[in-house]
C-alpha positions as CSV (number, residue, x, y, z in Angstrom):
1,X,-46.9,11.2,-62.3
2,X,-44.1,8.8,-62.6
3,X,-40.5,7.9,-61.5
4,X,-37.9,8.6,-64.2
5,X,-35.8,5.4,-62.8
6,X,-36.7,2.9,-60.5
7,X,-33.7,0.8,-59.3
8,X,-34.4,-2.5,-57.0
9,X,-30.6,-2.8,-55.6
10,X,-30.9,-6.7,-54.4
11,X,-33.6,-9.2,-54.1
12,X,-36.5,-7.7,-53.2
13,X,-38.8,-10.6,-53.5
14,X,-41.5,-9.0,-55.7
15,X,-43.6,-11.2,-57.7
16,X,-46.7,-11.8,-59.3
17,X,-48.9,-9.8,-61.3
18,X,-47.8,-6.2,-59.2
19,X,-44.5,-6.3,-60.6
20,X,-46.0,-5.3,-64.2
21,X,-47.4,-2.4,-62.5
22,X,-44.3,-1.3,-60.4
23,X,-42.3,-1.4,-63.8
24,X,-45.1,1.2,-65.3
25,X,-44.5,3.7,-62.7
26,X,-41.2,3.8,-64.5
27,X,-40.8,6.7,-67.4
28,X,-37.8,5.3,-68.6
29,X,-35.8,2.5,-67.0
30,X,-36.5,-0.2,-64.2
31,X,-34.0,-2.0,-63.3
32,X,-33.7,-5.0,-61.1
33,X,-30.8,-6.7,-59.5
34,X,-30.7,-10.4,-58.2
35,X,-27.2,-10.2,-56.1
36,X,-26.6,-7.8,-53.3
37,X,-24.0,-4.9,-53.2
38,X,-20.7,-5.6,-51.7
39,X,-20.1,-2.5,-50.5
40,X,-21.2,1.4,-50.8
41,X,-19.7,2.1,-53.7
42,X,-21.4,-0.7,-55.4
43,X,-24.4,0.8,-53.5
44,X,-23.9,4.0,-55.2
45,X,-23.3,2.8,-58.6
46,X,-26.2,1.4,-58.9
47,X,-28.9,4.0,-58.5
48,X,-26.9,7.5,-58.3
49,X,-29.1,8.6,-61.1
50,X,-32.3,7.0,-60.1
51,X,-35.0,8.6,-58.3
52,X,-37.1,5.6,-56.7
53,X,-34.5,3.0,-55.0
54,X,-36.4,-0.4,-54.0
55,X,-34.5,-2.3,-51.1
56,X,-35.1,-5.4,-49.1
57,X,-33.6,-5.4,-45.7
58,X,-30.1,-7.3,-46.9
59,X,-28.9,-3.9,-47.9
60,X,-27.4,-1.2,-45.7
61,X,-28.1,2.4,-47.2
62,X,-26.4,4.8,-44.8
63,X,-26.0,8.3,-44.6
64,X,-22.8,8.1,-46.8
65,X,-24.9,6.4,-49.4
66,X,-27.9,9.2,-49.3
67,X,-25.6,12.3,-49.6
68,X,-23.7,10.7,-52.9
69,X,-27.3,10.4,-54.6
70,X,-29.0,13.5,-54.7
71,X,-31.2,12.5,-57.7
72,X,-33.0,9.7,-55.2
73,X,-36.5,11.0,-54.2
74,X,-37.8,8.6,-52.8
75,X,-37.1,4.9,-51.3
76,X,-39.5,1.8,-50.8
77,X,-38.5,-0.9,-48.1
78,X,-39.4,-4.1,-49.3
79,X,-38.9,-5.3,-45.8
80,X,-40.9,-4.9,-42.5
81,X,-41.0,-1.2,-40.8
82,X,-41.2,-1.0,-37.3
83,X,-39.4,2.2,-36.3
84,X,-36.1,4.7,-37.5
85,X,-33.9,2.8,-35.4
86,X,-35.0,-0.6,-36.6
87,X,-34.4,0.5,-40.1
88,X,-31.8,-0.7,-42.8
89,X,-32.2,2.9,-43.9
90,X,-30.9,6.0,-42.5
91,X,-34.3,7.3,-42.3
92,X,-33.1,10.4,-40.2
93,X,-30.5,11.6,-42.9
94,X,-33.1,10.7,-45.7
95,X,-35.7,13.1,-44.5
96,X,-32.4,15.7,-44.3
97,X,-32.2,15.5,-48.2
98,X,-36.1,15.2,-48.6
99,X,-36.2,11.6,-49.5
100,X,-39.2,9.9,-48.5
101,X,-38.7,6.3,-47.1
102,X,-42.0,4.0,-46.7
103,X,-41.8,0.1,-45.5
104,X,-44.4,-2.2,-45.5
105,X,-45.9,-4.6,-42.8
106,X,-47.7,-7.7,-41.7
107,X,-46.9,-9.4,-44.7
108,X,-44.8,-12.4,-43.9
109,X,-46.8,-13.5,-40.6
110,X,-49.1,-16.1,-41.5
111,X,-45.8,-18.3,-42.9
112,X,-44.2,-17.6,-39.7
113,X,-46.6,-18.6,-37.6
114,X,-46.8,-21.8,-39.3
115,X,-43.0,-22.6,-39.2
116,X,-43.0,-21.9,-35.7
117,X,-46.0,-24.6,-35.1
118,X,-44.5,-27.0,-37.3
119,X,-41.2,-27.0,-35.9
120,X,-42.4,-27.2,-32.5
121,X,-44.6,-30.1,-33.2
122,X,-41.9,-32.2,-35.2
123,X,-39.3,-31.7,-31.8
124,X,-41.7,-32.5,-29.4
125,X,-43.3,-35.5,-30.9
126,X,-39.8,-36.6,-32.3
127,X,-41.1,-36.9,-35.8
128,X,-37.5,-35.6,-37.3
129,X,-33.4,-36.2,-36.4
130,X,-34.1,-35.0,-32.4
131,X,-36.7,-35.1,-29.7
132,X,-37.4,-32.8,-27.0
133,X,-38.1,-35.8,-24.1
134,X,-37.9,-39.1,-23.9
135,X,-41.4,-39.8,-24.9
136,X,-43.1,-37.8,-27.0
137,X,-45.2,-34.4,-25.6
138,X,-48.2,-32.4,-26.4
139,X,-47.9,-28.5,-27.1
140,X,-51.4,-29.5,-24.4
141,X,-50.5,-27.4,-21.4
142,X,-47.1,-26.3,-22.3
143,X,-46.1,-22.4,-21.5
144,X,-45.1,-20.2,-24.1
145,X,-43.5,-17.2,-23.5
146,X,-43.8,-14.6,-26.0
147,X,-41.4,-11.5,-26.1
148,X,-43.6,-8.7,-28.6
149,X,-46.9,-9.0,-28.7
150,X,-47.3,-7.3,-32.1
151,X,-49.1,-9.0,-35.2
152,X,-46.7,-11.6,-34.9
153,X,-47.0,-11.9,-31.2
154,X,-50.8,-12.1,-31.5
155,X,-51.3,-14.3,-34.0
156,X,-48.8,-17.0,-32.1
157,X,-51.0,-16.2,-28.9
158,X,-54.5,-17.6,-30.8
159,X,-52.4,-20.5,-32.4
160,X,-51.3,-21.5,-28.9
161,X,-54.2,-21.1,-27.3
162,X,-56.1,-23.4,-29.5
163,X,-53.5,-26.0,-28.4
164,X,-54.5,-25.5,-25.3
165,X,-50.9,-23.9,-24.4
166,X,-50.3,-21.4,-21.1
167,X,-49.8,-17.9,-22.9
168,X,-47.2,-15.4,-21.2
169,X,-46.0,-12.2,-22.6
170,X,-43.7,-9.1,-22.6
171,X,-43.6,-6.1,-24.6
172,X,-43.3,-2.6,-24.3
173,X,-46.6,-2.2,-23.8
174,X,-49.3,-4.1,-22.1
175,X,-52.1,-5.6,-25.0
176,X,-55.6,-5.5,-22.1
177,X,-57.2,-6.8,-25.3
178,X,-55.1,-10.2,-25.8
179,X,-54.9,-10.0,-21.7
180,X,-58.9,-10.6,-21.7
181,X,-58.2,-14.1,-23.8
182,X,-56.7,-15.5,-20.9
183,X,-53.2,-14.3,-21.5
184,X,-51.0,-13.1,-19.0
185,X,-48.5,-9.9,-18.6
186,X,-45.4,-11.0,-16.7
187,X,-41.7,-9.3,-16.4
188,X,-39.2,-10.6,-18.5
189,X,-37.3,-12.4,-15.4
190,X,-40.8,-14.0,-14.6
191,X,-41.5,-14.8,-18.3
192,X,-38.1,-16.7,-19.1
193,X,-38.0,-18.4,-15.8
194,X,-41.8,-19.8,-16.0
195,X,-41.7,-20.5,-20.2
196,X,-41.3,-23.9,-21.6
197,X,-40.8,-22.7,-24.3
198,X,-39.2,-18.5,-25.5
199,X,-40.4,-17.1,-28.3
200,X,-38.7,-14.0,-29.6
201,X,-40.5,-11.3,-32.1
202,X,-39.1,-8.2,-31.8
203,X,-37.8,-5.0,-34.0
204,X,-34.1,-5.4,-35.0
205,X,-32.0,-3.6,-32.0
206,X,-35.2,-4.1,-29.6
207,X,-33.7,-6.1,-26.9
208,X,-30.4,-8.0,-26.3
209,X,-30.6,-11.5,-24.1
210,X,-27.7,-11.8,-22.2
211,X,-26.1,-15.0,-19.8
212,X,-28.2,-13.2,-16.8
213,X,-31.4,-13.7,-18.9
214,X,-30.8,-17.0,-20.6
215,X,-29.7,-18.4,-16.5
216,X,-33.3,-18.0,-15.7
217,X,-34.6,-20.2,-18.3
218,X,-35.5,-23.6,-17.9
219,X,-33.0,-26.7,-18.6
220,X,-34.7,-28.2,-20.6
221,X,-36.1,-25.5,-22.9
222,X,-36.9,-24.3,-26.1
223,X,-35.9,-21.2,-27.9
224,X,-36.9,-19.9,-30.8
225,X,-36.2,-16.8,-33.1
226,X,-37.0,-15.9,-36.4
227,X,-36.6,-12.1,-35.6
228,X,-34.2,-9.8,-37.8
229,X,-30.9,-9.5,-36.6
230,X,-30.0,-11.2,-32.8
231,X,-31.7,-10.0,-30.0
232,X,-29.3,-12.2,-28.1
233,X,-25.6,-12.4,-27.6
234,X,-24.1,-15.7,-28.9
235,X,-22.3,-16.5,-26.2
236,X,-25.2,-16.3,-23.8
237,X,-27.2,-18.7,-25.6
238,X,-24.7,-21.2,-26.8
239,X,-23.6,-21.9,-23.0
240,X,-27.3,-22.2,-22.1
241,X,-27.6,-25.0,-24.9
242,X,-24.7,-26.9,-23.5
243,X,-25.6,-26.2,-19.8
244,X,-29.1,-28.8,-20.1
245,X,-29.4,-31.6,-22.5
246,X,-32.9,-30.7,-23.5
247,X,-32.6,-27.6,-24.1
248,X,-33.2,-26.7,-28.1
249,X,-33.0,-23.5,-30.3
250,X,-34.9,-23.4,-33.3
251,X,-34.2,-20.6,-36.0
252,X,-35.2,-20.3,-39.3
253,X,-32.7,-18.2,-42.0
254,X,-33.5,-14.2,-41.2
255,X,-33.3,-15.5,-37.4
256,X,-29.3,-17.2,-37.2
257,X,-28.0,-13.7,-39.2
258,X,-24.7,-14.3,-40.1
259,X,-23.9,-17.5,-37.2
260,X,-24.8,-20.1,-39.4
261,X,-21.8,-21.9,-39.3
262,X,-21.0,-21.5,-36.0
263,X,-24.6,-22.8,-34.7
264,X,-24.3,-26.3,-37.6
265,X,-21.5,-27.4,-35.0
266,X,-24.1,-28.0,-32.2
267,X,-27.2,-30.8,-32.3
268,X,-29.3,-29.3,-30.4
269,X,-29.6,-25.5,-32.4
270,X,-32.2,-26.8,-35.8
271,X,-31.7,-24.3,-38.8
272,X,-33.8,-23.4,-41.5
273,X,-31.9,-22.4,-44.2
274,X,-34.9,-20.5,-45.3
275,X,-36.7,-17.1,-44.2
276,X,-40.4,-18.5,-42.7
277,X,-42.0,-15.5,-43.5
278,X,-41.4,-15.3,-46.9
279,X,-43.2,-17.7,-48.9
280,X,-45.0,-17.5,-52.1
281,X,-48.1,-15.7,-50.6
282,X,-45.8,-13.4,-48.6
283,X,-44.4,-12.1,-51.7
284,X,-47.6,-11.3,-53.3
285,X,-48.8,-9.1,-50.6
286,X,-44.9,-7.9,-50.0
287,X,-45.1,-6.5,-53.3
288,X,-48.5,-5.3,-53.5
289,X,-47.9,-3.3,-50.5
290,X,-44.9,-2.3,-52.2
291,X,-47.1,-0.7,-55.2
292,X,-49.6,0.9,-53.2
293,X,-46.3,2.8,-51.3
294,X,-45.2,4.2,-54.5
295,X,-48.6,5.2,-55.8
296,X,-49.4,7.1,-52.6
297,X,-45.8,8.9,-53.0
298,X,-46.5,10.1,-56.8
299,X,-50.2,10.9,-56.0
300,X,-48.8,13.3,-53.1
């Protein structure tokens, strides 16, 4: 079995070897953009006759979208997938008009992880433009409050803990397994009101910080996100920056969305203008994950 057309609407980061493969699952054309749509009916153009749509999470495909391409079968997320609501895809109208939607996971985390360390290390031990004291710090008994403990979450938790860092958590769910390594459970009031340091790693829609959460936090703090989309309202965290003069925000490109420019106008909020997660080894298991999607689909 094969797809008759296999459209990837924008940059879906695939690479290496796998990509050879993904193009054989094609009986005819495989086609492969490099710019993002504009709009739906850009959207639509480009794979209203193809059966397998390929999408990273830059691209909206709503319900509108679904019902004008009845020849789409089938639609592989290059792009983390936590839940329906999470989703860049109308998963709900999909399954109405029997299109299958798969995502991947767990691909991006070990870059993550790294940036986060990194960037932490270079503000506290003022190896860059800023520095979080006046004298340089350790990580070395620091708290570390982590919002999700998924993957993500526990791979942070072993990192910090070989730093010797306090760990502290939320999520939806308690983890007894990462609670036996010394970790502790803690409401979110306690958690942002006891962290050094907020870590956010959470589905897209998850949770929203607002001024009554970021008041708890310490003056002289550090927050950092490198979820999708912003699990905080802007307005909230930019008066918490100007309200201590240690207090830092650290977020790397899939984490300041679409409030780049805004954020460059304060010292104290460090950009990334790149996505941690996806480095070169990311998009080798991004896409592998990718192909093994699509096989199971035409196999079934």
């Amino acid at each position: 079995m094969k797809f008759n057309k296999i459209v990837a609407i924008d940059p879906c980061g695939l690479t290496g070897e796998t990509v050879a493969e993904i193009k054989q699952l094609a009986k005819t054309d495989y086609i492969e953009y490099t710019d993002c749509p504009e709009n739906n009916e850009e959207i639509i153009r480009r794979i209203s006759d193809a059966d397998c749509v390929l999408v990273s999470w830059r691209t909206p495909i709503d319900a509108a979208v679904i019902r004008s391409c009845p020849s789409v079968k089938y639609i592989g997320m290059c792009c983390s997938l936590y839940d329906e609501q999470s989703a860049n895809v109308d998963i709900a109208e999909a399954r109405k008009n029997g299109i299958v939607v798969k995502g991947v996971r767990d691909y991006g985390d070990e870059g993550t992880v790294e940036f986060i360390f990194a960037q932490l290390i270079c503000l506290m031990k003022g190896m860059g433009e800023h520095q979080w004291k006046e004298e340089p710090t350790e990580l070395t008994g620091k708290t570390i409050g982590i919002i999700g403990m998924g993957v993500l979450g526990k791979m942070i938790t072993h990192t910090a803990l070989c730093f010797g860092m306090r760990v502290i958590y939320n999520s939806r769910t308690r983890k007894p397994e990462v609670e036996n390594e010394n970790v502790t459970y803690l409401p979110l009031s306690n958690l942002l009101s006891e962290a050094d340091i907020v870590t956010v790693h959470v589905p897209r829609n998850a949770i929203t910080l607002t001024d009554e959460h970021f008041s708890l936090m310490k003056k002289d703090g550090i927050f950092i996100n490198t979820s999708l989309g912003q699990p905080f309202e802007k307005e909230a965290l930019l008066k918490w920056i100007e309200k201590g003069s240690n207090n830092y925000a650290i977020f790397d490109a899939s984490g300041y969305s679409n409030l780049k420019d805004e954020f460059e106008k304060y010292n104290r909020i460090l950009l990334t203008h790149k996505s941690s997660g996806f480095t070169h080894e990311a998009k080798i298991r991004l896409t592998n994950k990718v192909y093994q999607n699509m096989l199971s689909f035409l196999e079934s």
